[in-house]
C-alpha positions in Angstrom: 0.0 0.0 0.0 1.5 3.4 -0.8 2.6 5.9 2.0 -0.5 7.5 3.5 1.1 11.2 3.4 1.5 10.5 -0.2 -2.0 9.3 -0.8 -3.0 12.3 1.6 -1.1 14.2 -0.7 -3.3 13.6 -4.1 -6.5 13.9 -2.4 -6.3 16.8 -1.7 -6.1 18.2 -4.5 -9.2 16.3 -5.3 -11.8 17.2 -2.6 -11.7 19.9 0.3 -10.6 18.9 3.3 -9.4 20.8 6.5 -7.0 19.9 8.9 -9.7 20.6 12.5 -7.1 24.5 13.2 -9.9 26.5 13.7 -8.6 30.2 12.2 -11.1 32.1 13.6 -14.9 32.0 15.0 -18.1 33.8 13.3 -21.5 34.4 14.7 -25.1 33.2 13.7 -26.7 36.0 12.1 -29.7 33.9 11.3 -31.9 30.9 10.0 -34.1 30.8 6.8 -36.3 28.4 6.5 -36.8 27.1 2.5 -38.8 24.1 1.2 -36.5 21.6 1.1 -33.5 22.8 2.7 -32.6 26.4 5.4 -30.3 29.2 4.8 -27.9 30.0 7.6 -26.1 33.6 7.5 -23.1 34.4 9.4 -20.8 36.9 10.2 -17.5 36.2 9.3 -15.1 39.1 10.2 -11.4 38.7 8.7 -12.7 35.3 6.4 -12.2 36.5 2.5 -14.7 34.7 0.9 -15.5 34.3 -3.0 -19.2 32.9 -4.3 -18.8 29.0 -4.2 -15.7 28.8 -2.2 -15.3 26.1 0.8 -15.7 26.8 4.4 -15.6 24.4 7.7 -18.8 26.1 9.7 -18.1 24.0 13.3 -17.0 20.8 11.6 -19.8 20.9 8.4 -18.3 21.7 5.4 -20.4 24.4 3.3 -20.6 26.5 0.2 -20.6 30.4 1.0 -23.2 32.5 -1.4 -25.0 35.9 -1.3 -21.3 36.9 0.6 -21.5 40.6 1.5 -17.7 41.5 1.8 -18.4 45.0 3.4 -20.1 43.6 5.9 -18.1 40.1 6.4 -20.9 38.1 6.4 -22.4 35.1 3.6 -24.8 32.7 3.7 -24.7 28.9 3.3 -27.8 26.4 2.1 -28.0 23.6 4.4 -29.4 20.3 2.3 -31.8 17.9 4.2 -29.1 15.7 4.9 -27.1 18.4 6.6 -30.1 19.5 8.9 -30.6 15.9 10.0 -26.7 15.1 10.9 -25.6 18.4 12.2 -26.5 21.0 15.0 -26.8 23.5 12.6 -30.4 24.0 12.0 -30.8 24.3 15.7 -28.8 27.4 16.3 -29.8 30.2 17.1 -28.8 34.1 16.1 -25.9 35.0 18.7 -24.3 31.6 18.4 -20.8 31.0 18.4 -19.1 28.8 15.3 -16.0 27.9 14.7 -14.4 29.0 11.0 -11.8 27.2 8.8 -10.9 27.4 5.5 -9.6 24.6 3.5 -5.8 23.3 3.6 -4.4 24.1 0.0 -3.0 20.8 -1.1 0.5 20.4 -0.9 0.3 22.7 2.8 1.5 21.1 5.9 -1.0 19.2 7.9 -1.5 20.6 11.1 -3.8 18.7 12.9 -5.5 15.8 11.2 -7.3 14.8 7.7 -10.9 16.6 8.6 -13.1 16.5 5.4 -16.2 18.4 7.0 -18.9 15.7 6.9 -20.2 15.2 10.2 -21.0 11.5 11.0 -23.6 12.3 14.0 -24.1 14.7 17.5 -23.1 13.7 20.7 -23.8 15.7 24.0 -21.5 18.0 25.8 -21.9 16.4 29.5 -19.6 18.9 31.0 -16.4 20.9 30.4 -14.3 21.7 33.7 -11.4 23.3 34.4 -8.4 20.8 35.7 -7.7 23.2 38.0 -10.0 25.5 39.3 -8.2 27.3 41.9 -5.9 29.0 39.3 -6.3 31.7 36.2 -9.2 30.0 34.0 -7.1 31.8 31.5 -4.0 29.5 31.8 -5.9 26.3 33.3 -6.3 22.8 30.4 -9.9 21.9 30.6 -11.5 18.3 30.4 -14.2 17.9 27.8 -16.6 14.9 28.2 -19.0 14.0 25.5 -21.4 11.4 25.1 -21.7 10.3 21.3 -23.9 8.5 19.7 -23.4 4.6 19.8 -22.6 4.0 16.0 -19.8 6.2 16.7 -17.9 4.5 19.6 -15.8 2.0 17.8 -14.0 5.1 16.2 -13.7 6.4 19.2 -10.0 5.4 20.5 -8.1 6.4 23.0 -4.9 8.4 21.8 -6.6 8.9 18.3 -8.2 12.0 16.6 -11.5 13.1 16.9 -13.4 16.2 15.1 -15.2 17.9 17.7 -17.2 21.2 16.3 -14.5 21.1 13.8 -11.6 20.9 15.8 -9.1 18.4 16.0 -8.5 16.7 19.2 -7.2 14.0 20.9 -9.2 11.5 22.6 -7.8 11.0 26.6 -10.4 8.1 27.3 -12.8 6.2 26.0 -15.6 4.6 27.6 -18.4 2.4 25.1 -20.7 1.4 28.4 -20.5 4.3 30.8 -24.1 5.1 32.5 -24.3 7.9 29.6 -23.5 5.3 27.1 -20.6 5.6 24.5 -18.6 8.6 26.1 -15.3 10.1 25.4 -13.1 12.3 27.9 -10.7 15.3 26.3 -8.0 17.4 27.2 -8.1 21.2 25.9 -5.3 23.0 26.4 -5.9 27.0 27.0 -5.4 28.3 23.8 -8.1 25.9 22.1 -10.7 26.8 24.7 -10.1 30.3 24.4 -10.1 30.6 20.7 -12.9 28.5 19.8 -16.6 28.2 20.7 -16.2 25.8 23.7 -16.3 28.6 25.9 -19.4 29.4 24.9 -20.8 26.0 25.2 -22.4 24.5 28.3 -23.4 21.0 29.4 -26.7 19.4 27.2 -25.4 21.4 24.2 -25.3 19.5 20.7 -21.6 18.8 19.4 -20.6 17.8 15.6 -18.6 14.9 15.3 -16.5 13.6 12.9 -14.7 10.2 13.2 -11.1 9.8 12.1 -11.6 8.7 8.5 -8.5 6.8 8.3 -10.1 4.8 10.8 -12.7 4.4 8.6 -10.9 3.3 6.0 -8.4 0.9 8.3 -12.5 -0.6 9.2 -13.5 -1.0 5.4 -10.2 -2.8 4.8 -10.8 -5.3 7.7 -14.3 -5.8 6.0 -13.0 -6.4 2.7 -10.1 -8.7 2.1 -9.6 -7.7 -1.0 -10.2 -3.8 -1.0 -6.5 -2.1 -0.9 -6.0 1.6 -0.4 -4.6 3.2 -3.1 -4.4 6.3 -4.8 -5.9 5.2 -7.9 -9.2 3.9 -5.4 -9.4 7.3 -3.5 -9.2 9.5 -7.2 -11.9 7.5 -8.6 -14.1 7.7 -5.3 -13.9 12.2 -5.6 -11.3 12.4 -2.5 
């Protein structure tokens, strides 16, 4: 099997993807309802933006339209599918996302392959600083989110995890605590700052996405015969 950075390498050039370093965060400006699919608008302030271009909106990969440059803001359709997997829809005007733009191919990948299709929500069950008696400024933080069951067996301890779009490292894994399939993380100060997990709080809806090579390490097991290969992920859009 070739070397994964070099298949890593030609799919990129092939399909989006993002590496979960969130460059900034927006705010929910709005939802519009539409038959057959909504229309979210955000404000975006330092994101250039041209019509049809990519962006990461908390881990869901959209196309920007109707972008109003003055003001930093655009708008985003979300299809039926999106509204079903994602927190998206549910937002409300004043919300906090997080903002990436893709990784142009051939750039350095900073934190992990993150394509920006959400496989399901979990639940944030709590977020606490490790220790609470110093500067909340300067203090890591534990994350702990229960996620949905078809989920778990991606969910490995020392592996990556897409959580609202950011990359992360799982600390512990659980498949059978009393929440059900749960998942402990540490954030360090900077990523809790400079994202939207300080404005989250326990009960809140999180995006996940599982580690696709994971994914594709399951589909291999599956299929004795199925190698991957450069030629396999070109003819499959990645």
């Amino acid at each position: 099997m070739p070397a994964i950075c070099a298949i890593l390498g030609l799919a990129s050039i092939r399909r989006t993807m993002f590496t979960g370093l969130i460059e900034t965060t927006g705010t929910v400006l709005g939802l519009e309802r539409r038959s057959g699919s909504e229309r979210i608008s955000i404000a975006a302030p330092g994101i250039r933006l041209r019509t049809g271009d990519s962006i990461a909106v908390s881990g869901v990969c959209l196309t920007a339209v109707d972008i109003d440059s003055a003001a930093e803001r655009f708008h985003a359709d979300l299809a039926s599918e999106t509204v079903a997997r994602t927190s998206l829809a549910a937002l409300v005007p004043g919300a906090t996302v997080n903002l990436e733009l893709p990784t142009p191919a051939g750039a350095p990948l900073g934190g992990h392959v993150v394509q920006g299709h959400v496989d399901g929500t979990g639940k944030l069950l709590s977020l606490m600083p490790v220790s609470s008696g110093s500067d909340l400024g300067l203090t890591d933080w534990r994350l702990r989110i229960a996620v949905p069951s078809h989920l778990a067996r991606y969910m490995v301890e020392k592996g990556s995890v897409a959580v609202e779009g950011i990359s992360l490292t799982i600390a512990y894994s659980e498949a059978h605590a009393p929440e059900g399939a749960v998942i402990e993380i540490a954030v360090i100060p900077h990523t809790y700052a400079h994202t939207n997990l300080s404005s989250l709080r326990a009960g809140d809806p999180l995006n996940i996405e599982a580690d696709v090579m994971l994914k594709f390490a399951e589909r291999r097991r599956q299929e004795s015969s199925f190698e991957l290969t450069a030629a396999y992920l070109i003819e499959n859009g990645y």
